[in-house]
Every structure is written in C-alpha cells, then in structure tokens.
C-alpha positions in Angstrom: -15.2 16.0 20.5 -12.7 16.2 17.7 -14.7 14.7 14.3 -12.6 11.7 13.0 -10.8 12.4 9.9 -11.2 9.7 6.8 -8.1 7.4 6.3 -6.0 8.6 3.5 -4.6 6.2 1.5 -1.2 5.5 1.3 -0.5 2.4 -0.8 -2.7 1.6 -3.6 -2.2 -2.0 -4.3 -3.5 -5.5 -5.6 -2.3 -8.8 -5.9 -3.8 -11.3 -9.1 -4.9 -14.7 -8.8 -1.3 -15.7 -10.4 0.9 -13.8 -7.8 1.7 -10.2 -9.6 1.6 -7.4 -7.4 -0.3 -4.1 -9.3 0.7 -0.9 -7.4 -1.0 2.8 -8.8 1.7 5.0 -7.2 0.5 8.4 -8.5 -3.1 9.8 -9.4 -4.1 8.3 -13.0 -2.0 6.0 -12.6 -3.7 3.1 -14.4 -1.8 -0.3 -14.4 -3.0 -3.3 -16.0 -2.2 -6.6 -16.3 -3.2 -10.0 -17.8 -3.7 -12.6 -15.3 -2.4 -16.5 -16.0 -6.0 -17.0 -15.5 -6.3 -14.8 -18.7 -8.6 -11.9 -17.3 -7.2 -8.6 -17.4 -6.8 -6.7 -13.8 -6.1 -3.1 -13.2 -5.6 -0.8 -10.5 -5.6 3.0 -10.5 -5.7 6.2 -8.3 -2.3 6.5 -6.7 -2.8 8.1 -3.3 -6.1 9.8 -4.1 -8.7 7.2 -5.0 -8.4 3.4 -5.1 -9.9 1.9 -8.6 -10.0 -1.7 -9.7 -11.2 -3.4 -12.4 -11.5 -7.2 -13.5 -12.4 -7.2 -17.4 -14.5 -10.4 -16.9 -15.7 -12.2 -20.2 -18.9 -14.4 -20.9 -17.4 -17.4 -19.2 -16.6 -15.5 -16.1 -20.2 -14.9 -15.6 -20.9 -18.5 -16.4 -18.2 -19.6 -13.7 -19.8 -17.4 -11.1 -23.2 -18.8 -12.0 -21.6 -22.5 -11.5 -19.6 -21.6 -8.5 -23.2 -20.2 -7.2 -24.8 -23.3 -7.7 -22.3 -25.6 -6.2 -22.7 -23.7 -3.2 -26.4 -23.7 -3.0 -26.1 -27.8 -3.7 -23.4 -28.4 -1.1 -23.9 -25.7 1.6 -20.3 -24.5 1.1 -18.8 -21.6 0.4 -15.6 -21.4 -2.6 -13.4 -18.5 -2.9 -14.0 -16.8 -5.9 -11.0 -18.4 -7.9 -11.2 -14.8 -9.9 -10.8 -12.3 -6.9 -7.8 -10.1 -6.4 -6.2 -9.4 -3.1 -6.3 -6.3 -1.8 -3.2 -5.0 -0.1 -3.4 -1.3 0.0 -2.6 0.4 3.5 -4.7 3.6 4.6 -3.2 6.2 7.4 -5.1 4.1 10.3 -3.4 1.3 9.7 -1.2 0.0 12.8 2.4 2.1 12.5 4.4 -0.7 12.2 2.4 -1.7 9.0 2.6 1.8 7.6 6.5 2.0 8.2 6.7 -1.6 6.4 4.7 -0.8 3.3 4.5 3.4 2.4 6.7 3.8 0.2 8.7 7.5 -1.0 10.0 7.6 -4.9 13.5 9.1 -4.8 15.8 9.8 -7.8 19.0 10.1 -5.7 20.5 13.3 -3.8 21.1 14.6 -7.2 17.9 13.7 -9.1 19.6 12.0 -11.9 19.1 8.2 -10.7 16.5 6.1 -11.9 13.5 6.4 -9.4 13.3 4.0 -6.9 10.8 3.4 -4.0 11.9 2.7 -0.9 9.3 1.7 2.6 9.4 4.3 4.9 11.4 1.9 7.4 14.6 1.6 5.3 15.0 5.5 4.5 17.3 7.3 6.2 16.3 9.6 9.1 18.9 12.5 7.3 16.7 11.4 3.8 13.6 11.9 5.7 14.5 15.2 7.3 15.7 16.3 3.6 12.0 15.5 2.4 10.5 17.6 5.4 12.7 20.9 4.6 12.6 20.5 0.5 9.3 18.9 -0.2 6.7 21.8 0.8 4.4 20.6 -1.8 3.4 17.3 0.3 0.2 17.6 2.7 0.2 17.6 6.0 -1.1 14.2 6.4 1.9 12.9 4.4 4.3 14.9 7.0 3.0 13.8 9.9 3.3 10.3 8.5 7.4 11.7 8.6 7.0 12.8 11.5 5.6 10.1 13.3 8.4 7.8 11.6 11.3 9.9 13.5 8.8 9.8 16.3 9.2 6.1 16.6 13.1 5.9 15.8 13.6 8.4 18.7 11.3 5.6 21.2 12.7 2.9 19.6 17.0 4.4 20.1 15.4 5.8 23.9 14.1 2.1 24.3 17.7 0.8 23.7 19.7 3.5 25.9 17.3 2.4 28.8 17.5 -1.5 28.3 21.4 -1.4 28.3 21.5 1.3 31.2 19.5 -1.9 33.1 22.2 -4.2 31.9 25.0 -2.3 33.8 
C-alpha cells in the first residue's frame, strides 16, 4: 500500500477578530496587523510552514482567566473573543475548495505589471498551460495541482457536450 503523503499547504491564511484577512504568500513572509481589539496578529510561512502569533498583553491573560471562570460558574462555553480564524487550505482539501482559494501571483505576460493574485478558477487554461511549460522551478505537487485544474475544465466542458447532446 502506497504511504499517504502529508498535505502541503497551499494558502496560508487568517482572519482577526475585526474582519482583516492576513495572507503569508511566500516563505518569511511575516505579516502583522493590529487588531480593533488592539492585540497584534501575525501570520508567516507562505507555502512552507504555517506560523501565527497573537502578542497577548497582561489583560489578555486576565480575560482568559475571567472567561475561564464564567464558564466553570455557568457550565457554558464562550468563544474566545481573542481567537483568529483560520482559513488556510492544504492539498486534501475538496477540489472545488482548492480551485476557489489557491491562488498564482502573476505580473502580466510581460512581467512589467504590478503583481496580482488570481484563484486558480479564474486563470486562464492558455495562462495555466504557460505556467506548466515556463515555470520548471515549481514542485510537482504544485503541477499536479495544474494539472488537476485542466483535469476538471476538460470533465466539466465533456459534462456540457453530453448534457446538450441529451437535449437534441
């Protein structure tokens, strides 16, 4: 039997208490931010590794303490009003989730746009087909992820061809 491989990650991303969405698109990529709630969040790792960090100060503690309590008193249990979101993606997430959320940095045909991320879903099969014969340096998990992307446009265009066949 073929020994599972681990997930890679392929969005790297939080959301804060206040709504703002922290995404750590490349290794070292360390991205903070301060929180309405006045705690500073950060996210880091790109693809590779998936950090996170709350800086919590002396009255975060004594909230948690309090929040403790109130549950031990009333047999409840509160969200932690400090938590983060978690909202990266790994590899065995369901396709459709994958193709909604990985993202690919481009700089235009030329290179000389700003860059600009795009999901997987809304790049072009010619654009995808460009990454497969330029970008060599990309791992083979990454290009199967491609792959599987043209995979699905191919069932999804044969899925139409068939359905309208049925109509006539």
């Amino acid at each position: 039997m073929k020994p599972q491989s681990t997930p890679r990650l392929l969005l790297n991303r939080i959301q804060t208490p206040d709504g703002t969405i922290l995404t750590s698109r490349h290794r070292h990529d360390y991205v903070t931010y301060t929180d309405a709630n006045g705690l500073e969040y950060m996210v880091d790792g790109g693809l590779e590794y998936a950090r996170r960090n709350v800086h919590k100060t002396k009255l975060t503690w004594y909230e948690r303490i309090l929040k403790y309590i109130v549950e031990i008193i009333t047999k409840q249990e509160y969200p932690d009003p400090l938590a983060y979101k978690e909202l990266s993606v790994y590899s065995d997430a369901p396709f459709e989730q994958i193709r909604e959320q990985f993202e690919w940095g481009s700089r235009g045909k030329y290179g000389n746009l700003p860059l600009r991320y795009t999901p997987l879903k809304n790049l072009s099969t010619r654009h995808i087909n460009a990454i497969l014969i330029t970008q060599k340096q990309i791992p083979l998990w990454l290009r199967q992820i491609f792959l599987k992307e043209l995979a699905y446009r191919e069932m999804i265009k044969a899925n139409k061809t068939l359905q309208q066949n049925e109509q006539h």
